[in-house]
Residue frames relative to the residue before (quaternion, step in Angstrom):
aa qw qx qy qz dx dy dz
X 1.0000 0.0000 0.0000 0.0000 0.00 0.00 0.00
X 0.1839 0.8291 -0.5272 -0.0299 3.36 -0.77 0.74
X 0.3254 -0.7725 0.5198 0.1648 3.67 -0.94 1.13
X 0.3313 -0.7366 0.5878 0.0467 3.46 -1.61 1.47
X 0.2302 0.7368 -0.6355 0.0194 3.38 -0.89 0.13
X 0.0583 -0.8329 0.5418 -0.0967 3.80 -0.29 1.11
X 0.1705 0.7787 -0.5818 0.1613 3.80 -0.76 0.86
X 0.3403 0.6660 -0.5358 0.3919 3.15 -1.39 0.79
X 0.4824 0.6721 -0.4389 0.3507 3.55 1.21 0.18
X 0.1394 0.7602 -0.6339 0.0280 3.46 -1.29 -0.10
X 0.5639 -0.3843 0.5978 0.4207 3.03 -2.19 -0.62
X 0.1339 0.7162 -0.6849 0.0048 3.62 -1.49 1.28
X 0.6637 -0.5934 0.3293 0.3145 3.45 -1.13 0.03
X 0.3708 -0.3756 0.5298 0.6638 3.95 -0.18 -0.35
X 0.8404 0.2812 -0.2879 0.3630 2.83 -2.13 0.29
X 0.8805 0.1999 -0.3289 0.2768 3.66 0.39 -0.32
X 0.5623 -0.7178 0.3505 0.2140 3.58 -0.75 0.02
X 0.3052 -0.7145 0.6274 0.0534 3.63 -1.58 0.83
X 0.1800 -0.7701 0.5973 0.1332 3.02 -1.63 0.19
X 0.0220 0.8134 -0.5806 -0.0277 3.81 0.08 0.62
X 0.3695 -0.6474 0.6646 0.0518 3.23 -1.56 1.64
X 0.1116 -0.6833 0.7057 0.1507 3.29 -1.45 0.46
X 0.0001 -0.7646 0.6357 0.1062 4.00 -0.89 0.31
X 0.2409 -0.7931 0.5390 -0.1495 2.87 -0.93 1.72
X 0.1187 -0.8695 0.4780 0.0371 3.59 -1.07 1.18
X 0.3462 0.7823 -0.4519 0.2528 3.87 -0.49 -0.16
X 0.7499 -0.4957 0.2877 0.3304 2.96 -1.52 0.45
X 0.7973 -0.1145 0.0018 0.5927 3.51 1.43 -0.01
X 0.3469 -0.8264 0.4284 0.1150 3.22 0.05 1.18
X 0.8057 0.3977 -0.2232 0.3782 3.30 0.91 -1.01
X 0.6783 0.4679 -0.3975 0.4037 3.39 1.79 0.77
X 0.4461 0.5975 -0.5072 0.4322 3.35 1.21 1.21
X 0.5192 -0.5410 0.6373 0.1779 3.35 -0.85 0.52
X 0.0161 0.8716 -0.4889 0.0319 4.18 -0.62 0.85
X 0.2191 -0.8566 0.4585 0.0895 3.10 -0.79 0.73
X 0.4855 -0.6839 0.5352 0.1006 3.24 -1.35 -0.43
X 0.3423 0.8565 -0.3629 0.1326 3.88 0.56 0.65
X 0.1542 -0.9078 0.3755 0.1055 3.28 -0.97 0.65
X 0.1882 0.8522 -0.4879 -0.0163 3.87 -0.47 0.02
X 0.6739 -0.5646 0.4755 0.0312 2.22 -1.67 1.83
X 0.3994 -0.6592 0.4385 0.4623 3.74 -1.20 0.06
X 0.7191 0.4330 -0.1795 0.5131 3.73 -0.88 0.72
X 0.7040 0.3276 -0.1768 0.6048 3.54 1.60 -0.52
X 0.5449 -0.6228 0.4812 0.2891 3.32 -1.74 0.90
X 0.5757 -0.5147 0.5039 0.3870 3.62 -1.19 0.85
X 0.0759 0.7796 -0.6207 -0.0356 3.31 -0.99 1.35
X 0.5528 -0.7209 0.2420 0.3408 3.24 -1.13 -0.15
X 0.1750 -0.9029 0.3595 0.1576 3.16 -0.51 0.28
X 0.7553 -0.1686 -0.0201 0.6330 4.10 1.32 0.24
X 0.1262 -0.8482 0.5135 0.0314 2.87 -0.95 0.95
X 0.1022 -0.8475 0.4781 0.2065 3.54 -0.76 -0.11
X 0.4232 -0.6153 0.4467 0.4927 3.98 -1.21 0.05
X 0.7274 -0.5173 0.3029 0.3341 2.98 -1.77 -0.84
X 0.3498 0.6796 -0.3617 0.5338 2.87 1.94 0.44
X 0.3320 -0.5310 0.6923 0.3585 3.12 0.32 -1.52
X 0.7064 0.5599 -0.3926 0.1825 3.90 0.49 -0.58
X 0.6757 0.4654 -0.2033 0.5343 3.73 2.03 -0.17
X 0.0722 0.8139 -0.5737 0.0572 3.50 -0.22 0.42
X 0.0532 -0.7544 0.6542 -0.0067 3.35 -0.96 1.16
X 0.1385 -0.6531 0.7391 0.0894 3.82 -1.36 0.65
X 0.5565 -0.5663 0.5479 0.2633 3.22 -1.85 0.52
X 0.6308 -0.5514 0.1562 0.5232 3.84 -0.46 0.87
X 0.6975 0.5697 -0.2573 0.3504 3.32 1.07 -1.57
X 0.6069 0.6662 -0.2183 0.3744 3.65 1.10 0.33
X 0.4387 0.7914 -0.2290 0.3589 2.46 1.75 -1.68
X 0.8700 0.0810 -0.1130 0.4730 3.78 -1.39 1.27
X 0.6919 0.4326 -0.3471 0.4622 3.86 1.23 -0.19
X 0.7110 0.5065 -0.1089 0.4754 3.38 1.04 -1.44
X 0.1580 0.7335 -0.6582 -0.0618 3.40 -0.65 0.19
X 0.0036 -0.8111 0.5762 0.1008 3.65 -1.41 0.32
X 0.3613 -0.7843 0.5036 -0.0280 3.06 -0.92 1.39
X 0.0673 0.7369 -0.6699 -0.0609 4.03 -0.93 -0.51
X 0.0701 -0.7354 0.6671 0.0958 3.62 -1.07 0.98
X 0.5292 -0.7547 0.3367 0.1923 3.45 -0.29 1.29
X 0.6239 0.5526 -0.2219 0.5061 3.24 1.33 -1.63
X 0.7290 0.3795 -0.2587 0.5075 4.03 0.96 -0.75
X 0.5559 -0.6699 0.4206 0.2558 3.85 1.04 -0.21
X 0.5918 0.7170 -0.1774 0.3229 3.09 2.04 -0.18
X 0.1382 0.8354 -0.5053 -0.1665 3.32 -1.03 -0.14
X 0.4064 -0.7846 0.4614 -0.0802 3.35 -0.79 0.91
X 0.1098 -0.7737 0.6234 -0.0264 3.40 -0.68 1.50
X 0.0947 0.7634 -0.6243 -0.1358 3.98 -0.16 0.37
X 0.2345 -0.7892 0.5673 0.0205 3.48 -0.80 1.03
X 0.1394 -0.7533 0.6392 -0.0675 3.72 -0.24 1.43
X 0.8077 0.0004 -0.0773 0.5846 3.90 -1.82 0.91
X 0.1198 0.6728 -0.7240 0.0936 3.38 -0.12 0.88
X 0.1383 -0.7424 0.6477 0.1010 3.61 -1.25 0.42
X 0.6857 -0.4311 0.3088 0.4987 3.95 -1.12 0.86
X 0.8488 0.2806 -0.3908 0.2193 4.02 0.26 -0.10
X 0.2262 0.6667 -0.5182 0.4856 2.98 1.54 1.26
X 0.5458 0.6486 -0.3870 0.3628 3.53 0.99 -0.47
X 0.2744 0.6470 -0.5499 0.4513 3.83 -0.31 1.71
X 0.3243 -0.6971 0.5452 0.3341 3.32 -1.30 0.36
X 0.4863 -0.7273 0.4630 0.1418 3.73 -1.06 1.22
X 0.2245 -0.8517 0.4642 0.0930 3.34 -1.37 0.50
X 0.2655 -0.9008 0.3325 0.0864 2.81 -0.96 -0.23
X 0.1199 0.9079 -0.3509 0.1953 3.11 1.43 0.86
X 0.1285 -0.6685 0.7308 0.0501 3.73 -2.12 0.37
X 0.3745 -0.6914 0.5749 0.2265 2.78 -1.26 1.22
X 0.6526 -0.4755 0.3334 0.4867 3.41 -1.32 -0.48
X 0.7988 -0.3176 0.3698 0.3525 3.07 -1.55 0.05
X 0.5463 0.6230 -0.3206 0.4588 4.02 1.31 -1.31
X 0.8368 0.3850 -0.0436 0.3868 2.98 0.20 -1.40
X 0.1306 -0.9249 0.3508 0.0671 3.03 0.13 1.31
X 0.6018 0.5758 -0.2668 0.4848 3.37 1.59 -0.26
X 0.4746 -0.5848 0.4715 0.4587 3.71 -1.58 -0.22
X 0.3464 -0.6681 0.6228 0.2138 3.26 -1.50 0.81
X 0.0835 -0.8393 0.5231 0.1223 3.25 -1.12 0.74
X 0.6230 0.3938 -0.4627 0.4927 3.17 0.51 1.92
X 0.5634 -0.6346 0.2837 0.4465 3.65 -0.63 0.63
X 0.5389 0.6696 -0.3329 0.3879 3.56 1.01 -0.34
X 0.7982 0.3319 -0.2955 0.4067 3.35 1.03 -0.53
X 0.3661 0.7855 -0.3024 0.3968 3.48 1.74 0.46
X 0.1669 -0.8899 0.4120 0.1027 3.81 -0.07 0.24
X 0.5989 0.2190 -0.1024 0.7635 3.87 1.69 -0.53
X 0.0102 0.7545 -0.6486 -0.0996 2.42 -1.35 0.83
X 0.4759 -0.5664 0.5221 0.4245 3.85 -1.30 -0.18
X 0.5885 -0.5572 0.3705 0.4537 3.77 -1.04 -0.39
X 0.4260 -0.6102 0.4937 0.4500 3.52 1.51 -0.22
X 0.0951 -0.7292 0.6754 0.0554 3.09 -1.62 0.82
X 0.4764 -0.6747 0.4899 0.2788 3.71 -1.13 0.95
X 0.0043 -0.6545 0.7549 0.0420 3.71 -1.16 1.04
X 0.0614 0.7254 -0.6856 0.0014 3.37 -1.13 0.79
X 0.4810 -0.6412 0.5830 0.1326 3.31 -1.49 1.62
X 0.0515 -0.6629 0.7331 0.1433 3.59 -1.00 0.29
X 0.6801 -0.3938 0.5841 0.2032 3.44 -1.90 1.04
């Protein structure tokens, strides 16, 4: 069992940048694989970066690519999306989610996630 709780959303401008935290509990944090997911209104929760249980792979969805980066410091339970030049269609509420413990890779759809956080709202302003 592991519990999510992620914050750090807000209102930013185009061009500037956030950082959402995720804190994560369980019998061992550092054997879940974590993700990142978002959804838009009217849109399915996609993903958007993921990471292993190491921390040593990290995968982003193209539209991210070079802005997003995600991280996780094992020793703090954490994990960490820092989101640079965001533009208005970054605008979605954000997750935070772990797969199980089995599954040792990143999933790259919300379905293959198992915990989740409540999501936090990041909205881009023009």
């Amino acid at each position: 069992q592991v519990q999510v709780v992620e914050y750090g959303g807000g209102l930013v401008q185009a061009g500037g940048s956030l950082r959402l935290s995720c804190a994560a509990s369980g019998r061992s944090f550092s054997s879940n694989a974590m993700g990142w997911l978002r959804q838009a209104p009217g849109e399915e929760r996609e993903f958007v970066a993921g990471i292993s249980r190491s921390g040593g792979s990290t995968y982003y969805t193209d539209s991210v690519k070079g802005r997003f980066t995600i991280s996780r410091d094992n020793a703090k339970n954490t994990v960490y999306l820092q989101m640079n030049s965001l533009r208005p269609e970054d605008t979605a509420v954000y997750y935070c989610a772990a797969r199980r413990a089995a599954y040792g890779g990143v999933g790259n759809y919300y379905y293959e996630y198992d915990y989740w956080g409540q999501g936090t709202q990041v909205t881009v302003s023009s």
